[in-house]
C-alpha positions in Angstrom: 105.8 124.7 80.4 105.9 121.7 78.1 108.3 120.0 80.6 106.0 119.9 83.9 104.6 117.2 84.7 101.1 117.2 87.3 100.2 114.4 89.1 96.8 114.5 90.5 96.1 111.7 93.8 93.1 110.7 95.1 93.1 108.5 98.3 91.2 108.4 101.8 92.1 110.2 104.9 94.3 108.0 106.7 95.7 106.2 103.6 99.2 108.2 103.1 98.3 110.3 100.0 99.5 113.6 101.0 102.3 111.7 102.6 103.0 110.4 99.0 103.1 113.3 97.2 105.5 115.0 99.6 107.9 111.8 99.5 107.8 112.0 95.5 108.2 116.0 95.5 111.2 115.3 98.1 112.4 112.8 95.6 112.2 114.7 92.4 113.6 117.8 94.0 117.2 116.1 95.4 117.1 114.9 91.3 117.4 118.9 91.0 114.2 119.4 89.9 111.8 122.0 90.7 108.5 121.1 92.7 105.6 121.3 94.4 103.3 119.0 96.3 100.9 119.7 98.3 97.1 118.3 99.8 93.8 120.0 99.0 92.5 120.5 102.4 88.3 120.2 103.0 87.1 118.0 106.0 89.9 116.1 106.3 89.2 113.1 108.4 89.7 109.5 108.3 88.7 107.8 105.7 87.4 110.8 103.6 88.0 111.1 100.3 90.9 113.6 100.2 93.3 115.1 97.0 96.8 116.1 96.5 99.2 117.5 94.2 102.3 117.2 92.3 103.9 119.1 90.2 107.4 118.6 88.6 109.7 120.5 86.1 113.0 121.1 84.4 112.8 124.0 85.2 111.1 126.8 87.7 107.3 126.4 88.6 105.3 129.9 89.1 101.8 128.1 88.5 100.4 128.0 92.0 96.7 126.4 91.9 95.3 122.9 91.9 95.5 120.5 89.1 92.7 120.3 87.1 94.5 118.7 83.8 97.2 116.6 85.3 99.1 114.2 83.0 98.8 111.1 86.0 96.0 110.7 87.9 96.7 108.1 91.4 93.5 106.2 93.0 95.0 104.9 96.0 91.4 103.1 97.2 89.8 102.4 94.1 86.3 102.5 96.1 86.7 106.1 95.1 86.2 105.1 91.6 82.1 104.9 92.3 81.9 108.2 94.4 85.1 110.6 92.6 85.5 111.5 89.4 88.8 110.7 89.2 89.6 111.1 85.3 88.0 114.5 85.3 90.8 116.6 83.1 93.1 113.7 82.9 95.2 114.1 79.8 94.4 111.1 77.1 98.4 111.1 76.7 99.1 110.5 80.4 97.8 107.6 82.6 96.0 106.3 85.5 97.6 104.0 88.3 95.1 102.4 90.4 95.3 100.2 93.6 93.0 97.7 92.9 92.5 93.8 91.9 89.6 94.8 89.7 89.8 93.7 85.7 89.9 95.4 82.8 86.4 95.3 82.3 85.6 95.8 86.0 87.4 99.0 85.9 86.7 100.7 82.5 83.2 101.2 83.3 84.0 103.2 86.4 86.4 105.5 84.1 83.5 107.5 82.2 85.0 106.8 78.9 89.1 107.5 79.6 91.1 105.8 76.7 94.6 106.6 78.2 96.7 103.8 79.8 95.7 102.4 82.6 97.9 101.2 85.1 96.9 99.0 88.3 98.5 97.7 91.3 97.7 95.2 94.1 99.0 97.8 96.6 97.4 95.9 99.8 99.1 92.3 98.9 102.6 94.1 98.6 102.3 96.2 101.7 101.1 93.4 103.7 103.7 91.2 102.5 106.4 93.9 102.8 105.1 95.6 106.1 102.8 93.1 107.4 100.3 96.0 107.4 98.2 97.9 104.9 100.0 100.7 104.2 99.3 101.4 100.3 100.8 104.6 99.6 104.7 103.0 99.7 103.5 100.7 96.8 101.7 103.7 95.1 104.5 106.2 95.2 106.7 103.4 93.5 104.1 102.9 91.1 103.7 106.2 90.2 107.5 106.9 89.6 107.7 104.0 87.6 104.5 105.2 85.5 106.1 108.6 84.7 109.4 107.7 84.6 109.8 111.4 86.9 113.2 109.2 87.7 115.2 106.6 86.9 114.0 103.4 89.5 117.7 103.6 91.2 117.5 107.7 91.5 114.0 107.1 93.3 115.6 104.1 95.1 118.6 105.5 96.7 116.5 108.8 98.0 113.9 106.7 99.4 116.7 104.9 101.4 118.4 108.1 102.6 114.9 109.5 103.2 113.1 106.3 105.5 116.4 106.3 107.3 115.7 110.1 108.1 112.0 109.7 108.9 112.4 106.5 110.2 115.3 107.6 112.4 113.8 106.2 115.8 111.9 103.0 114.0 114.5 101.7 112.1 113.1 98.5 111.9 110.0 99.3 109.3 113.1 100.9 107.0 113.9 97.6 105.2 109.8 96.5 104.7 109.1 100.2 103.0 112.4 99.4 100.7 111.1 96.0 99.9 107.4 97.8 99.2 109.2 100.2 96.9 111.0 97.5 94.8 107.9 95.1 94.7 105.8 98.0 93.9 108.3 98.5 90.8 108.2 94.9 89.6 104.3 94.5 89.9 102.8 97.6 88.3 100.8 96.6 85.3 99.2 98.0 81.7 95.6 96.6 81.8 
C-alpha cells in the first residue's frame, strides 16, 4: 500500500500519547480515510515509556501488527531519546517531530545516525501558555498533522473543534486553550 502512511509515538505514561493517536485517527477517519490507531500495551504506568500507532490510507488497511518501519516517528518527552531507540526503522524519507528545546547538535547525537528531517517543537511553552498546564500531546498532534500533511491545517482544525466540544462536553472551558495549542502548535513546528 504505497498510500499508507505509519506514524510510530513514543511518549511516557501519563503524557497523552495514546490519547494522540486516537484524536489523529478520529481526525483522519471523518477526512474519509481508513485508519487505525492504537497503544502497545506493557506495564503501562505513569511515567513509563509507552508506544502507539497510526496508521492511515486512501484506501482499506488489512495490515494488523505494530509498526516497525513507520514513515513519522513522535517523541513526545525527548528524555526518551537516551533510553528508546526511537529512529529504529524509521524511513530516511519520512521524519521525526520531537518535543524538545534541544539543538541541532544536541539532538543528532541521540538519533544513532538518522539523516531524515527532523522536526522539533517546544510543546511544554505552548501548552502552558495555551492551557496553563503541561499538557504536550495537543501541541504534538498539531505538529504531527502539520509534518505529514495527513490533512489540510483547516480539515484538522475544524474536527478538532467538533471533537473537544464532544469530549470536553461537561469542561467547556479548557475547549478554547486546546484550540489555541493546536494553532500555536501549527505555527511553531520547526526543520532543525
Amino acid at each position: 500500500m504505497d498510500n499508507m502512511i505509519e506514524i510510530r509515538w513514543h511518549g511516557r505514561g501519563g503524557q497523552g500519547a495514546k490519547t494522540a493517536s486516537l484524536l489523529l485517527a478520529d481526525a483522519a477517519f471523518n477526512t474519509g480515510k481508513y485508519i487505525q490507531g492504537f497503544p502497545e500495551y506493557g506495564p503501562e504506568r505513569m511515567g513509563a515509556p509507552i508506544t502507539a500507532y497510526n496508521r492511515i490510507s486512501t484506501s482499506p488497511i488489512r495490515l494488523h501488527s505494530n509498526i516497525y518501519e513507520p514513515d513519522y516517528v513522535v517523541v513526545v518527552d525527548d528524555t526518551l531519546l537516551e533510553t528508546v531507540p526511537v529512529t529504529d526503522g524509521l524511513k530516511e524519507s519520512g521524519a521525526i517531530v520531537i518535543n524538545t528545546t534541544k539543538t541541532a547538535d544536541e539532538l543528532k547525537p541521540l538519533l544513532h545516525g538518522y539523516s531524515g528531517k527532523i522536526y522539533t517543537i517546544d510543546a511544554r511553552k505552548i501548552s502552558e501558555e495555551a492551557l496553563g498546564k503541561y499538557f504536550p500531546n495537543t501541541p504534538m498532534l498539531a505538529s504531527i498533522v502539520k509534518v505529514s500533511e495527513i490533512m489540510t491545517e483547516q480539515e484538522f482544525l475544524d474536527d478538532m473543534q467538533g471533537s473537544f466540544q464532544h469530549k470536553f462536553a461537561k469542561k467547556p472551558e479548557v475547549i478554547d486553550g486546546n484550540m489555541k495549542a493546536l494553532q500555536l502548535a501549527l505555527q511553531e513546528i520547526k526543520l532543525i
